[in-house]
RODREN-326760 format. One line per field, with one value per residue (C-alpha): residue in three letters; x, y, z. Coordinates in Angstrom, 2 decimals. Example, Ala and Ser with C-alpha at 12.3 -4.5 7.8 and 13.67 -1.06 7.14 Angstrom:
res	c(ALA / SER)
u	c(12.30 / 13.67)
v	c(-4.50 / -1.06)
w	c(7.80 / 7.14)
//
This chain:
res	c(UNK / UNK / UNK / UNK / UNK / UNK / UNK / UNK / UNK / UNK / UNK / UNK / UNK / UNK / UNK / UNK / UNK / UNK / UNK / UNK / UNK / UNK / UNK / UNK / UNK / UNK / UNK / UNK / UNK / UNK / UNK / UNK / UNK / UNK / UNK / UNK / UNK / UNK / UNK / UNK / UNK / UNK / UNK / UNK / UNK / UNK / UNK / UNK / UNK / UNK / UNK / UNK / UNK / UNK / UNK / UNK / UNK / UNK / UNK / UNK / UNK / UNK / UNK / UNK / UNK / UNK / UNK / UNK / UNK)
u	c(8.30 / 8.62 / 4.91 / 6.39 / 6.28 / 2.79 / 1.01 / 1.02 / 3.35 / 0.36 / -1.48 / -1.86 / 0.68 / -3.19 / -3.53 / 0.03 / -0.41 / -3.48 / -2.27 / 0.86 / -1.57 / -4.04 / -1.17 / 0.74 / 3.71 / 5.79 / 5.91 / 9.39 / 9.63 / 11.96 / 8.93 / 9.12 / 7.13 / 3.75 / 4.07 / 4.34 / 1.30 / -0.37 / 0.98 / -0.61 / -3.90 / -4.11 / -3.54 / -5.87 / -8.60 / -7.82 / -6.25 / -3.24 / -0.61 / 3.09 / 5.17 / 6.38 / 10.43 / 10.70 / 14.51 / 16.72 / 17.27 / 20.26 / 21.65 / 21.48 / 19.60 / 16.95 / 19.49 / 21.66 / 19.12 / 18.15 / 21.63 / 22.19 / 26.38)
v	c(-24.35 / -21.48 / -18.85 / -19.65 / -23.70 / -22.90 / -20.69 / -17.64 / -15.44 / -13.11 / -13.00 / -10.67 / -10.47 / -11.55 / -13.97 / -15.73 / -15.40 / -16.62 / -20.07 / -20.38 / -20.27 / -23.10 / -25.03 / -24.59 / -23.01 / -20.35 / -17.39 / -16.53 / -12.85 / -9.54 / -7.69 / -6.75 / -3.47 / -5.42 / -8.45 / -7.25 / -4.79 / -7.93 / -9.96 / -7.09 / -7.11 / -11.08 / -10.65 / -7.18 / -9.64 / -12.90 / -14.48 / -16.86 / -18.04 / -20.61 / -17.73 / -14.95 / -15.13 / -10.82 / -11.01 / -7.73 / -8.06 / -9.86 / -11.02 / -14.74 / -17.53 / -19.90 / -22.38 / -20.07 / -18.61 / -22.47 / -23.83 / -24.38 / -24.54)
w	c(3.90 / 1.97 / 0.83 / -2.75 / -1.73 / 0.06 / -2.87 / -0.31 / -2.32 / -3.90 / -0.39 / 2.12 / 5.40 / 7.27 / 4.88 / 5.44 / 9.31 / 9.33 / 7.12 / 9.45 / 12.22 / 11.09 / 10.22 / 13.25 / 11.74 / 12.94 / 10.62 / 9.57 / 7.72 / 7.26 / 7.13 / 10.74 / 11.15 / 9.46 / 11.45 / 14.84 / 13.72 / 12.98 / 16.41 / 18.78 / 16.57 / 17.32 / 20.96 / 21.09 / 19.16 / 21.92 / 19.51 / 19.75 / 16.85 / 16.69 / 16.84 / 14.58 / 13.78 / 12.66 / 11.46 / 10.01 / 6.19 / 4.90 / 1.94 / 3.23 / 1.11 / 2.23 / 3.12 / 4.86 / 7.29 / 7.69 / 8.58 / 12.50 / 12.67)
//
């Protein structure tokens, strides 16, 4: 599931862990210096979430990222 298939595109990086989270989903983003900010302020506040997938940016679609060869 993509934040455009979820209706999380104009929310915050909180706001799209936070969904993941209560719908146990792993997070999947390129944005990798705000996301692990946000993983050690979960685990600073005792809090727990699926996983966070922080990957470099490539010029792979949706489908390729998703493919398992």
């Amino acid at each position: 599931m993509s934040a455009a298939d979820a209706d999380m595109l104009e929310v915050s990086d909180l706001q799209q862990l936070d969904y993941a989270t209560s719908q146990k989903r792993v997070l999947f983003s390129f944005n990798r210096r705000d996301f692990y900010r946000l993983h050690s302020q979960y685990l600073a506040e005792g809090k727990s979430h699926q996983g966070i997938i922080l990957a470099k940016q490539q010029g792979y679609s949706i489908g390729e990222q998703r493919s398992i060869d």
